[in-house]
C-alpha positions as CSV (number, residue, x, y, z in Angstrom):
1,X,15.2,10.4,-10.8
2,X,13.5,11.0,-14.3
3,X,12.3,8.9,-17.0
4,X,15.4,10.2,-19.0
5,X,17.6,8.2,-16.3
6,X,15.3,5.1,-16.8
7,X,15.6,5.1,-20.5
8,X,19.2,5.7,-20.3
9,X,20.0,2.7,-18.1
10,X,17.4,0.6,-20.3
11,X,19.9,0.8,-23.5
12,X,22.9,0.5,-20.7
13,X,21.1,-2.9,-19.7
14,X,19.5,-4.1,-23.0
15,X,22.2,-2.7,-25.5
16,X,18.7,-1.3,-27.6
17,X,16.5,1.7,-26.9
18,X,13.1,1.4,-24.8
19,X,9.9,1.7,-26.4
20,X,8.7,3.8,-24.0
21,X,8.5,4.8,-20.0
22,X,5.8,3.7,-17.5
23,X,6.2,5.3,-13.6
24,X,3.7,4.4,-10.5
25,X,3.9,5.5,-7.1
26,X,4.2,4.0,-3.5
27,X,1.3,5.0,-1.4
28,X,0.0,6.0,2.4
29,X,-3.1,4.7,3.6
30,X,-4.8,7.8,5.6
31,X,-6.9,5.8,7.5
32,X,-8.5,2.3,7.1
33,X,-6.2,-0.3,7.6
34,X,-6.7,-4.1,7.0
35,X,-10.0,-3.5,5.9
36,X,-9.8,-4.1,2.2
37,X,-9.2,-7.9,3.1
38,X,-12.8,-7.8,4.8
39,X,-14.2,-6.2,2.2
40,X,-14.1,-2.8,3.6
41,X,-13.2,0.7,3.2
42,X,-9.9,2.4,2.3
43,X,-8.6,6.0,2.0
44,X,-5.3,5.7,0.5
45,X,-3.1,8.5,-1.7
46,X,-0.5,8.5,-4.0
47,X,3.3,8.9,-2.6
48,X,5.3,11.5,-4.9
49,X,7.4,8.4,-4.9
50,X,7.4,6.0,-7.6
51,X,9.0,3.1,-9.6
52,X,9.6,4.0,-13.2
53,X,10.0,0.9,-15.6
54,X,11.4,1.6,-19.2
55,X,10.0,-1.3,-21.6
56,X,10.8,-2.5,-25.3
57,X,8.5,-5.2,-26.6
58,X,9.5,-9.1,-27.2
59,X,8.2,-11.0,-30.3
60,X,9.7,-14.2,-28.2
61,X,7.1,-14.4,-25.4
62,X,10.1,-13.8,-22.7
63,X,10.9,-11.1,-19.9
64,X,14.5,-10.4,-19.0
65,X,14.6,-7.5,-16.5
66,X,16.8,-5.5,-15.1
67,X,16.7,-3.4,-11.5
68,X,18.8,-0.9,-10.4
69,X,18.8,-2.0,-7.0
70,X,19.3,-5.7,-7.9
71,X,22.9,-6.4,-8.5
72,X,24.0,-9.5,-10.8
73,X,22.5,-8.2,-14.5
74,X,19.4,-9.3,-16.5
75,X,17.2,-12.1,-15.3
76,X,15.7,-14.3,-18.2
77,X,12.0,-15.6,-17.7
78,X,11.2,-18.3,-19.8
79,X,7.4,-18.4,-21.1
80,X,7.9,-21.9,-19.6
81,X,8.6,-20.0,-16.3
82,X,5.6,-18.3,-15.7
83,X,3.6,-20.7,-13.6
84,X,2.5,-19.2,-9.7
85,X,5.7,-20.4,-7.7
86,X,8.3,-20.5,-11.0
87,X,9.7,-17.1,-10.6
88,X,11.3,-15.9,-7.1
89,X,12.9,-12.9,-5.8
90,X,11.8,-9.5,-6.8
91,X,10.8,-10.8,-11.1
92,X,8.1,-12.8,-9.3
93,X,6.3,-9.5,-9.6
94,X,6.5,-8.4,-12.9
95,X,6.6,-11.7,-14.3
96,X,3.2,-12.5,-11.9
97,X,1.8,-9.2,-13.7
98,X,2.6,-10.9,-17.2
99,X,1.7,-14.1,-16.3
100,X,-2.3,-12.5,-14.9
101,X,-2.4,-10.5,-17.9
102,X,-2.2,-13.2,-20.0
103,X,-4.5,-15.7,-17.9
104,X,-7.0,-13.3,-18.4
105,X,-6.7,-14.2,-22.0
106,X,-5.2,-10.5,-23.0
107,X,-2.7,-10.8,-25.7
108,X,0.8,-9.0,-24.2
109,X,4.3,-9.6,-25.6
110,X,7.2,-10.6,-23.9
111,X,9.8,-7.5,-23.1
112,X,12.8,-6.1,-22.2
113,X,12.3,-4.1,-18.9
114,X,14.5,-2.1,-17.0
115,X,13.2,-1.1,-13.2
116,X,14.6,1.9,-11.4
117,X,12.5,3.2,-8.0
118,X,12.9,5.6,-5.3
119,X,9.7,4.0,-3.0
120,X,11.4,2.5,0.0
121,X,11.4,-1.3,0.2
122,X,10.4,-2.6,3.4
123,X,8.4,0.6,4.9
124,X,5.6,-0.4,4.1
125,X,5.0,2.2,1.1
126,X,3.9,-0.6,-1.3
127,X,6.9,-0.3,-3.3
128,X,5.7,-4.1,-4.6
129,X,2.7,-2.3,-6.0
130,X,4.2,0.3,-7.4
131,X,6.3,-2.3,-9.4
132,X,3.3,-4.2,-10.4
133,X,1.4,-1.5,-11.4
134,X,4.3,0.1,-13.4
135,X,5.4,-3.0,-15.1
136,X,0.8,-3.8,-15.9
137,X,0.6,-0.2,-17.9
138,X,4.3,-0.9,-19.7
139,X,3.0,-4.4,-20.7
140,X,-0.5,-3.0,-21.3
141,X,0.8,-0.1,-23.3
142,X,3.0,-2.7,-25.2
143,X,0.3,-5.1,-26.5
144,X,-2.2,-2.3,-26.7
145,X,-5.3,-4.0,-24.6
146,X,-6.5,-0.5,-23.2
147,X,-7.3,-1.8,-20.1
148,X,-8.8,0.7,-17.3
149,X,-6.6,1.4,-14.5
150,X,-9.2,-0.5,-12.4
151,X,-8.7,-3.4,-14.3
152,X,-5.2,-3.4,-14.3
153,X,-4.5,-2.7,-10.3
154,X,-7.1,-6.0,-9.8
155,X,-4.8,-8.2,-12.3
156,X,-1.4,-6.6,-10.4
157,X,-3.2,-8.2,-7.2
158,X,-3.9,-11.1,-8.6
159,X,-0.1,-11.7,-9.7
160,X,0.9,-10.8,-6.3
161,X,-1.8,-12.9,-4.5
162,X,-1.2,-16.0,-6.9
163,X,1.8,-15.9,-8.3
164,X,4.0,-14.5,-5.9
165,X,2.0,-15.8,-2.8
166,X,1.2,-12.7,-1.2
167,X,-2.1,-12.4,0.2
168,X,-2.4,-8.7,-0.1
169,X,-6.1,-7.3,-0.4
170,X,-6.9,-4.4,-3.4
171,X,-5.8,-1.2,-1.9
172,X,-2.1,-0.7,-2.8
173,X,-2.2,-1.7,-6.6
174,X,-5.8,0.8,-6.8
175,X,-4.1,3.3,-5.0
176,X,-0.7,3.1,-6.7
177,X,-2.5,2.9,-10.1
178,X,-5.8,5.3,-9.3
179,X,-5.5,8.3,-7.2
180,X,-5.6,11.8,-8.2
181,X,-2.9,14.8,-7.2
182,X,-4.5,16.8,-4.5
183,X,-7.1,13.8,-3.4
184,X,-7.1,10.4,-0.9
185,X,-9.1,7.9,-3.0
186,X,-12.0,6.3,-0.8
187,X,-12.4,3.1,-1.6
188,X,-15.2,0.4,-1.3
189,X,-13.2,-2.4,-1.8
190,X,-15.9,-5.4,-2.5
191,X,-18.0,-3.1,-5.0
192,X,-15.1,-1.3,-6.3
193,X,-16.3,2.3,-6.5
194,X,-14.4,4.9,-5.9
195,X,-14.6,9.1,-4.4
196,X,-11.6,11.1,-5.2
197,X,-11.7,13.1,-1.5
198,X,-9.8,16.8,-2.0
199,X,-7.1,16.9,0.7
200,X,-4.5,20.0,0.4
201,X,-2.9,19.9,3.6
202,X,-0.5,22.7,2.7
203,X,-4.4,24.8,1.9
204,X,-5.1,24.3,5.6
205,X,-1.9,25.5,7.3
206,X,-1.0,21.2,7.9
207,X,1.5,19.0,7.0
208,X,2.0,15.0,6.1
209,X,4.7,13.4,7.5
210,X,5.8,9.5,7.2
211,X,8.2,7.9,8.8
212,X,9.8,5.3,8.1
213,X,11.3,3.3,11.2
214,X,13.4,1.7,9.1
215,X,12.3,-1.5,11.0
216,X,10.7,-4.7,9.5
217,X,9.9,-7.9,12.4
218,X,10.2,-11.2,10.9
219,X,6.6,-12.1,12.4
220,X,5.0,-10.0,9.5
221,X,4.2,-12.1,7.4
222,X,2.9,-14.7,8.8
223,X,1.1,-12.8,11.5
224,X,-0.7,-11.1,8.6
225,X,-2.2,-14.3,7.0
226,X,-3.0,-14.8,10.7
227,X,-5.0,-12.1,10.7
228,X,-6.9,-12.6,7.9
229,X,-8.0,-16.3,8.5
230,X,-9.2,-15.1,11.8
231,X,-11.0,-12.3,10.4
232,X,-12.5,-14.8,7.9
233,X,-13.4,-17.2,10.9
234,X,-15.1,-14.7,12.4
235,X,-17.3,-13.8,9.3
236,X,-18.1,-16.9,9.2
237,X,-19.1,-17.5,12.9
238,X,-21.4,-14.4,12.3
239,X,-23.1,-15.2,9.2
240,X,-21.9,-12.4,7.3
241,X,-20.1,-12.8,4.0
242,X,-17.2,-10.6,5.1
243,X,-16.6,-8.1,8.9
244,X,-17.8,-5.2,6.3
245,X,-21.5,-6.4,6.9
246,X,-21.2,-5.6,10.6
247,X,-22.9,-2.3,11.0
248,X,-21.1,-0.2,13.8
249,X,-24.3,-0.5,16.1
250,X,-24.0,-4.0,15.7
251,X,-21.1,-4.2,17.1
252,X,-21.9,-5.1,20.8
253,X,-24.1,-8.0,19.7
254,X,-21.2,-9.1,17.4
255,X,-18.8,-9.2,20.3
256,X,-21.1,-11.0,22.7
257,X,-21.6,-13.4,20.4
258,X,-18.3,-14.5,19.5
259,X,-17.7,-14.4,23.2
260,X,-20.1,-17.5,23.9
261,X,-18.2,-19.6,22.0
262,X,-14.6,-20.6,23.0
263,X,-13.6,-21.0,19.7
264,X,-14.1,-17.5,18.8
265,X,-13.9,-15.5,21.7
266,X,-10.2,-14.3,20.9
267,X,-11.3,-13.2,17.6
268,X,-13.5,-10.4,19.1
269,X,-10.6,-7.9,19.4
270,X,-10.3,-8.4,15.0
271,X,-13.7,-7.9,14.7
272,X,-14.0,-4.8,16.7
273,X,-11.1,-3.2,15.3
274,X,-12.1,-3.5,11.5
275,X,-15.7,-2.3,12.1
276,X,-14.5,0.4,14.0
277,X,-11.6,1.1,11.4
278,X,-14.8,1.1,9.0
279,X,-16.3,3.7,10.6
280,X,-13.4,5.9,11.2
281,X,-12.7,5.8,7.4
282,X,-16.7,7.1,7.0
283,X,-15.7,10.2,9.5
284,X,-12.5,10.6,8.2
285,X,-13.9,11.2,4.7
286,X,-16.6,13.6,6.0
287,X,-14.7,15.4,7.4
288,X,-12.1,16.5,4.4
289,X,-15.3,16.8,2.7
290,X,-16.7,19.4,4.9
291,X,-13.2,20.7,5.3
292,X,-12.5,19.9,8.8
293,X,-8.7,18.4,8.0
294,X,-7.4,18.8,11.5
295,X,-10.4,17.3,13.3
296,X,-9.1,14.0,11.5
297,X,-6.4,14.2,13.6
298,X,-8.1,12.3,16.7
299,X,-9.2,9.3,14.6
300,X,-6.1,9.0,13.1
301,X,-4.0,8.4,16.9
302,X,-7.8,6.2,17.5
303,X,-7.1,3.8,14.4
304,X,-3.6,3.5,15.7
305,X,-4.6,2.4,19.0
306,X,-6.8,-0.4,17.8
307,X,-3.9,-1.7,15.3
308,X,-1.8,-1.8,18.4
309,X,-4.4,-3.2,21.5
310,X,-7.2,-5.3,19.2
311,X,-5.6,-6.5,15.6
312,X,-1.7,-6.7,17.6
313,X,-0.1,-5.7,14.3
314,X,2.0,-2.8,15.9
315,X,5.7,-2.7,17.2
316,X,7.8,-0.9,20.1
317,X,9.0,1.3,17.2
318,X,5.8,2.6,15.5
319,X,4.2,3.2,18.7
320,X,7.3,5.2,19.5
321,X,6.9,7.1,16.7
322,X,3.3,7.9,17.4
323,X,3.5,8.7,21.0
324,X,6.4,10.8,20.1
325,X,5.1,12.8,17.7
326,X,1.1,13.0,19.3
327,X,3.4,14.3,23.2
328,X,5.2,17.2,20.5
329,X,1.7,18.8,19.7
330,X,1.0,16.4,16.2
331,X,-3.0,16.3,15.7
332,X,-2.4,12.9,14.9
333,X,0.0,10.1,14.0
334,X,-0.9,6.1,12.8
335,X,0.9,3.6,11.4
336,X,0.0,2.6,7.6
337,X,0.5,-0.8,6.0
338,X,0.8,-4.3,7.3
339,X,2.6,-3.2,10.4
340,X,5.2,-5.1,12.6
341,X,7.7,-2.2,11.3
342,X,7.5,0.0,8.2
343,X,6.0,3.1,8.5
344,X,3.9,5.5,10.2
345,X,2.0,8.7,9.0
346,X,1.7,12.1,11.0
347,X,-0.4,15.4,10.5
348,X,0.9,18.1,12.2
349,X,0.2,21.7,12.0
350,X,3.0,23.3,9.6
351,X,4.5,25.5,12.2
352,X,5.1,22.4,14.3
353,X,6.8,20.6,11.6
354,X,10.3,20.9,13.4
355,X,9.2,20.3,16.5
356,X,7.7,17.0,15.8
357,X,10.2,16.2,13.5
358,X,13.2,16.3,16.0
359,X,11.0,14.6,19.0
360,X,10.8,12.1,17.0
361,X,14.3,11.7,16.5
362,X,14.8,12.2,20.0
363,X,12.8,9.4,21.1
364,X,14.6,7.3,18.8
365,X,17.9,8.2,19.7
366,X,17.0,7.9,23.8
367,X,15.8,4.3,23.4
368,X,18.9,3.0,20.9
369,X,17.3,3.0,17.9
370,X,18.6,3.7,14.3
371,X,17.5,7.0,13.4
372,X,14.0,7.4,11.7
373,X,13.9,8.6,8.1
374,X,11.5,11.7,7.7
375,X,9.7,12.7,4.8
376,X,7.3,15.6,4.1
377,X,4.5,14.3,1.2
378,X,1.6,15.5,-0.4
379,X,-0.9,13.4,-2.4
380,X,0.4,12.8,-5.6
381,X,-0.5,11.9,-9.1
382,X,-1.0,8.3,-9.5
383,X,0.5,5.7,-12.2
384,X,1.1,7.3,-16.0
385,X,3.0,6.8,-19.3
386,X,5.4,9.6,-18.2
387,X,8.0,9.1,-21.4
């Protein structure tokens, strides 16, 4: 897929020629999951996959889009429209990015926009930030605000947070519009600064897998907003602003204390897996920085565990994927994203590639289910004018 194709298809769709071509990639999260909703620490990288979105500007104030994976033609957004809750489907997110863009009192034009993308939906790859980020730098590039990327991955949050009513924290649209080929991007997700980490698997003798289960349970989403209002509870019941401020050698106390009330005592096993999660994404980053890469391994398979036995947010099929691949001789495996399905990440050695590749599909094929989809990646570039 090239930004050739996505220009093409725009004049197909909007009988005109784009102004130009914006592209932004799905991402992995290496280690530090559902921390950026407590104000935490992230280590995300950019997928090789991306959404490309081919753009003409509007002197109307309107949006009419156009997806390639959408069937029934262009959808018309009315200035009229853009209120949080008058746009659904898949424009909800590009029409939430125009809608925070302008909120924030930045001049943007309406536009034509045609979406093409090669992120998988649904495996927890953030294809919806890879769309939001895309379709910020079009309409950015459009109006000509020069915003930061920064800047524009906190407004794509915003439109999927209020106008599309996904309580998603910072991570995916910073990733998706932020990291650097070659790096994981730690991320302090209240303060907003940011390490690009080197990490060349393919330099050490390793290799990135994700798979995708091809999987999603219907208890996601609401089991995520779950999560977070208990994490908040427990902040709360603790006297900390957010589970970030609980230092790892607080911990014990932390626990105790939740455990003498009733109230809170089932929250302990949220608390203890984001300050542990916390910590591991410390480690984790020493560790490519001293370059250690396979030592990571362990606390990748360790952040797994406590998404599956203390935050609950894993599934039959990830765990599958993860035991499979750890039994074939992987140095580690995790799931990444919200859970409850998607996808999982894997660092094996690269002479064990195969061999972790087809116990996986084993395992998969023994227990009935639909075969995994398998994909070697490398951190990659993130979001760019690319035409």
């Amino acid at each position: 897929m090239t930004a050739a194709r996505a220009a093409r298809a725009f004049r197909a769709a909007h009988a005109a020629a784009c102004d130009g071509v914006w592209a932004a990639p799905g991402r992995v999260n290496l280690i530090g999951e559902y921390t950026d909703v407590n104000e935490g620490f992230v280590m995300p990288f950019a997928l090789p996959h991306r959404t490309w979105v081919a753009a003409r500007a509007r002197t109307d104030g309107r949006l009419r889009l156009h997806s390639a994976a959408v069937p029934g033609g262009v959808v018309e957004v009315r200035p009229d429209d853009l209120v949080p809750g008058g746009v659904r489907g898949w424009a909800a997110y590009p029409a939430g990015v125009l809608w925070a863009l302008r909120e924030a009192g930045h001049d943007v034009p309406g536009a034509d926009l045609h979406v093409e993308s090669d992120v998988p939906a649904g495996a927890g790859l953030s294809s919806s930030a890879a769309l939001e980020v895309a379709t910020a730098l079009a309409l950015d590039g459009l109006g000509g605000a020069g915003l930061s990327r920064p800047a524009l991955a906190r407004l794509a949050q915003r439109a999927e947070n209020a106008f599309a009513g996904v309580p998603c924290g910072l991570m995916d649209q910073t990733a998706s519009a932020c990291c650097r080929d070659g790096h994981v991007l730690h991320l302090d997700t209240r303060h907003l600064s940011q390490r690009q980490v080197p990490f060349d698997p393919a330099a050490h003798g390793l290799r990135l897998l994700v798979v995708d289960t091809r999987v999603r349970h219907e208890v996601g989403a609401g089991a995520y907003a779950q999560r977070r209002a208990g994490c908040e509870t427990a902040a709360r019941a603790l006297g900390v602003r957010a589970l970030r401020d609980v230092a790892y050698a607080q911990l014990p106390g932390a626990l105790q204390e939740l455990a003498t009330d009733p109230g809170t005592a089932g929250l302990r096993g949220l608390v203890r897996h984001v300050v542990t999660e916390n910590h591991r994404v410390g480690e984790v980053a020493a560790l490519l920085e001293a370059g250690e890469a396979r030592a990571t391994g362990a606390l990748l398979t360790a952040g797994h565990a406590s998404l599956r036995d203390d935050f609950g947010v894993s599934c039959p099929e990830l765990d599958l994927v993860v035991a499979a691949a750890t039994g074939a001789g992987a140095l580690g495996a995790r799931m990444t994203g919200a859970g409850f399905g998607g996808s999982a990440v894997v660092l094996a050695e690269a002479a064990a590639e195969e061999t972790v590749r087809a116990a996986v599909a084993g395992a998969f094929a023994a227990a009935g289910h639909r075969a995994p989809r398998v994909v070697g990646v490398t951190p990659a570039q993130g979001a760019g004018r690319v035409a």
